[in-house]
C-alpha positions as CSV (number, residue, x, y, z in Angstrom):
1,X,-11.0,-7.5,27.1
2,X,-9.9,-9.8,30.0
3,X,-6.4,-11.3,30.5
4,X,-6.3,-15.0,30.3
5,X,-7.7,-17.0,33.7
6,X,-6.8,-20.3,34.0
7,X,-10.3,-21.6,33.4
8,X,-10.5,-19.2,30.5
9,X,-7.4,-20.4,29.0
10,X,-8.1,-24.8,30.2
11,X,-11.4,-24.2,28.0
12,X,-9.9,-23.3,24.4
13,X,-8.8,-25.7,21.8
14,X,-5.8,-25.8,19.9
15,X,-8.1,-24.7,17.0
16,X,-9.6,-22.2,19.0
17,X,-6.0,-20.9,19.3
18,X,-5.6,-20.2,16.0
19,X,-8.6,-18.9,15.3
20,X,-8.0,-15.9,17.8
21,X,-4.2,-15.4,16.1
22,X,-6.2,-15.3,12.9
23,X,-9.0,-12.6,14.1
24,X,-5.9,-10.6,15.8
25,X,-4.5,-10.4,12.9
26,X,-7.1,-9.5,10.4
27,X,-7.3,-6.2,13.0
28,X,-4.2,-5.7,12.9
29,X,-3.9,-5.2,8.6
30,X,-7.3,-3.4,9.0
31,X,-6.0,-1.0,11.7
32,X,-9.0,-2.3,14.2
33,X,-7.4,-3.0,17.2
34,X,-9.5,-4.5,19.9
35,X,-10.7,-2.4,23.2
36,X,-8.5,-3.5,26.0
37,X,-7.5,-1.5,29.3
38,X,-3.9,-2.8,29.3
39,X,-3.3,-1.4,32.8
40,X,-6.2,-3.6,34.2
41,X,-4.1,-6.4,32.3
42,X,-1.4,-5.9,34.4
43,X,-3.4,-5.6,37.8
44,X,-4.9,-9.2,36.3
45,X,-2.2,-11.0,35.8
46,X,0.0,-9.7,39.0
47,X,-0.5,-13.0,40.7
48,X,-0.2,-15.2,37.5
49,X,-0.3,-16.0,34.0
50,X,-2.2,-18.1,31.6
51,X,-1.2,-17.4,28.1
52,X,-3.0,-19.7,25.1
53,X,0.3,-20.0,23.2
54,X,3.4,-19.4,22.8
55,X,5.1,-18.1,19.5
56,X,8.5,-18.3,18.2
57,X,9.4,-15.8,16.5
58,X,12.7,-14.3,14.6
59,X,14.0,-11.3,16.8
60,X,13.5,-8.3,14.4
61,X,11.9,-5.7,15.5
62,X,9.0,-5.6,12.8
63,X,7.1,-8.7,14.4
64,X,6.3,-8.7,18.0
65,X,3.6,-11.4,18.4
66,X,1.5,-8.9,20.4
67,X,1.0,-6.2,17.9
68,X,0.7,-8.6,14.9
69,X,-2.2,-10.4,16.6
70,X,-3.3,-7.6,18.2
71,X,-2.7,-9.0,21.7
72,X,-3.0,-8.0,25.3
73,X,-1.1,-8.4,28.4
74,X,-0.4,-11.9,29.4
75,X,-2.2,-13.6,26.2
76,X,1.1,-15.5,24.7
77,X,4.5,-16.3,26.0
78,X,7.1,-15.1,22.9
79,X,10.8,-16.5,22.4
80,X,12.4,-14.4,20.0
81,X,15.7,-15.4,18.8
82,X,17.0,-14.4,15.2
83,X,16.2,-16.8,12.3
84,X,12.8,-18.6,14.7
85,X,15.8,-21.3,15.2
86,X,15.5,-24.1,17.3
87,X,17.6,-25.0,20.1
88,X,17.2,-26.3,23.6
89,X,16.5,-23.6,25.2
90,X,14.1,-22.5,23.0
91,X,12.3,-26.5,23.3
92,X,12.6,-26.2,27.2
93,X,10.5,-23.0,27.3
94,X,7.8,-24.2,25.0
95,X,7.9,-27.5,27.2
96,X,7.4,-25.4,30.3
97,X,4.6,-23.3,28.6
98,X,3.1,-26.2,27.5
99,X,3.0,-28.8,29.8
100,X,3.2,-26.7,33.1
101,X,1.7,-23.1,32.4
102,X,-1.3,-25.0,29.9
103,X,-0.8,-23.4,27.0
104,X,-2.6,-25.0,23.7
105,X,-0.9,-23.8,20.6
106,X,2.7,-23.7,19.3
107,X,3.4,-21.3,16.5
108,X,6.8,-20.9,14.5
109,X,6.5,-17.8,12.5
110,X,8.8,-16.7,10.2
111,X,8.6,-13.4,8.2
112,X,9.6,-12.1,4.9
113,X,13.1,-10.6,4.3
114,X,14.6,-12.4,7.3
115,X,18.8,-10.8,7.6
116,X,19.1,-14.3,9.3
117,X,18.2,-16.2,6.7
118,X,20.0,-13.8,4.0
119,X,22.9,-14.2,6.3
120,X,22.3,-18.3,5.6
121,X,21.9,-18.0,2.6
122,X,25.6,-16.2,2.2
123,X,27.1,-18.3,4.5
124,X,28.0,-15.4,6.7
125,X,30.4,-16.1,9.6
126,X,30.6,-13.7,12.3
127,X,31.8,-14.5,15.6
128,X,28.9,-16.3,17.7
129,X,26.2,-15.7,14.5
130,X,27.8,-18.6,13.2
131,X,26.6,-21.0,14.9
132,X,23.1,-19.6,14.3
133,X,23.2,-18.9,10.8
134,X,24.6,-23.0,10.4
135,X,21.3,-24.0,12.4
136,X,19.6,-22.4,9.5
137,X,22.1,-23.9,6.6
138,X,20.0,-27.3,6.0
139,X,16.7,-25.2,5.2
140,X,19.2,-23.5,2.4
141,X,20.5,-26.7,1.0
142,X,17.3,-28.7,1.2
143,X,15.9,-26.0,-1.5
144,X,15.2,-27.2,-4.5
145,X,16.0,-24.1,-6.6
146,X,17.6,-23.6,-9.8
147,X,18.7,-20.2,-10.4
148,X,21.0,-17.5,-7.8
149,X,21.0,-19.1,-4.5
150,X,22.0,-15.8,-2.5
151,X,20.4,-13.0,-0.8
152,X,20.0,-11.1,-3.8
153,X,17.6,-13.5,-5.3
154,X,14.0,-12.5,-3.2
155,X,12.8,-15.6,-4.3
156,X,15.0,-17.9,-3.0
157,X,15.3,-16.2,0.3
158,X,11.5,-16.2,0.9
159,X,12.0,-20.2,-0.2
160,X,14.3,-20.8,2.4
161,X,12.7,-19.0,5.0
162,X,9.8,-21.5,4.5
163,X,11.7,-23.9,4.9
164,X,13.6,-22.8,7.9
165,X,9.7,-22.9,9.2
166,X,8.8,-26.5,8.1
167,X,11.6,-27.9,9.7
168,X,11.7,-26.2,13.0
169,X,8.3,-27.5,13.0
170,X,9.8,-31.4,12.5
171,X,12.5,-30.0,15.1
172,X,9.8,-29.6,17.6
173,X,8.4,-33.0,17.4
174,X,11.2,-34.7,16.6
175,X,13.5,-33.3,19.6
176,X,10.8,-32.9,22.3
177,X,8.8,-36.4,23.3
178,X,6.9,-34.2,25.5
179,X,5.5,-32.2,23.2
180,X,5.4,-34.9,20.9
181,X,3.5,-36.6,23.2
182,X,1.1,-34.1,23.8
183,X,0.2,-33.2,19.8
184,X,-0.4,-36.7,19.6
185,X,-2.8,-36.6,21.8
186,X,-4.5,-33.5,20.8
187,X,-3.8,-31.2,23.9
188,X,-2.1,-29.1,21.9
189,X,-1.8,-27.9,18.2
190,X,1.5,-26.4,16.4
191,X,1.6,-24.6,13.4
192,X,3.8,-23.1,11.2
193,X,3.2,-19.6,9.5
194,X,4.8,-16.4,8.1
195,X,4.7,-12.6,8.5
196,X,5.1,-10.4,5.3
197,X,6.4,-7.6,6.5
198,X,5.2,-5.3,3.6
199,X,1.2,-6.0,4.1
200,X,1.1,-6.8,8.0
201,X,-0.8,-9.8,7.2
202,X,0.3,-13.6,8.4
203,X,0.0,-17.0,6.5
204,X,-0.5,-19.9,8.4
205,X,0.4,-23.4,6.5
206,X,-2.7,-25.5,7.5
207,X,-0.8,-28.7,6.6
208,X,1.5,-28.3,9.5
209,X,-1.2,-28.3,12.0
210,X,-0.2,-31.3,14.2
């Protein structure tokens, strides 16, 4: 497989984007991984990238985009930071991969199990983590749950992590007009979804397709 060309990447869909995150990771839970010659990747894409998306993602070290999807060299831009929070930063890179570099799709994937959202759901405070874990503390409270609200209830943790998902998702739209701008107009897509990290396999919630 090719990396991403400019033309390759101008002619997909926001749909289109899914779709390949969606074969990538059927491979991946059925151990098929695509053929690729990731050295001739990296000759490819020496004078430029075009990646199709760009993924947040939580930074542990059981979901890197590319082996979840079964990716190549240059296919996706990734910003990792723990809990898939939402900050500035984060919106001015997926503005930049967006609007200048032409990506189509914006994913926010959580994943099962999340120590950030444990942590959130403890109210942990630990130097600098603090003021993470409190960007994840409205996704705890906005759980309707009746029953242990801590990280020894499974159930509620995997509640709040979707959550945490469904509103970084608002975040997006609500804190970036240019991205805003550009869902509503249907050059690009952004979905929510979530990694279990027991089976490999990745949920996508259709409704927050925007």
């Amino acid at each position: 497989m090719k990396a991403y060309t400019k033309e390759t990447q101008q002619k997909l869909t926001p749909a289109d984007a899914i779709n390949i995150l969606k074969e990538g990771n059927k491979r991946f839970v059925s151990n098929t991984k695509a053929d690729r010659n990731l050295l001739q990747q990296v000759e490819e894409t020496a004078e430029g990238q075009h990646p199709f998306a760009i993924i947040l993602s939580c930074i542990d070290s059981r979901t890197s985009s590319e082996l979840i999807f079964d990716l190549g060299i240059g296919d996706v831009f990734n910003a990792r930071i723990a809990g898939n929070v939402v900050n500035e930063d984060i919106l001015g890179s997926m503005e930049f991969a967006c609007k200048v570099a032409g990506s189509k799709l914006i994913v926010v994937l959580g994943h099962t199990s999340c120590g950030a959202i444990k942590g959130a759901c403890d109210h942990v405070e630990l130097g600098n983590l603090t003021g993470l874990v409190n960007k994840i503390t409205p996704s705890v409270e906005a759980v309707d749950y009746i029953g242990e609200k801590s990280s020894k209830n499974k159930e509620f943790v995997e509640l709040v992590a979707q959550e945490n998902v469904r509103r970084a998702v608002q975040l997006i739209k609500e804190k970036s007009p240019i991205l805003s701008e550009m869902i509503q107009n249907g050059e690009i897509g952004l979905v929510g979804g979530m990694y279990d990290v027991k089976s490999g396999a990745v949920e996508f919630y259709s409704q927050e397709v925007a």
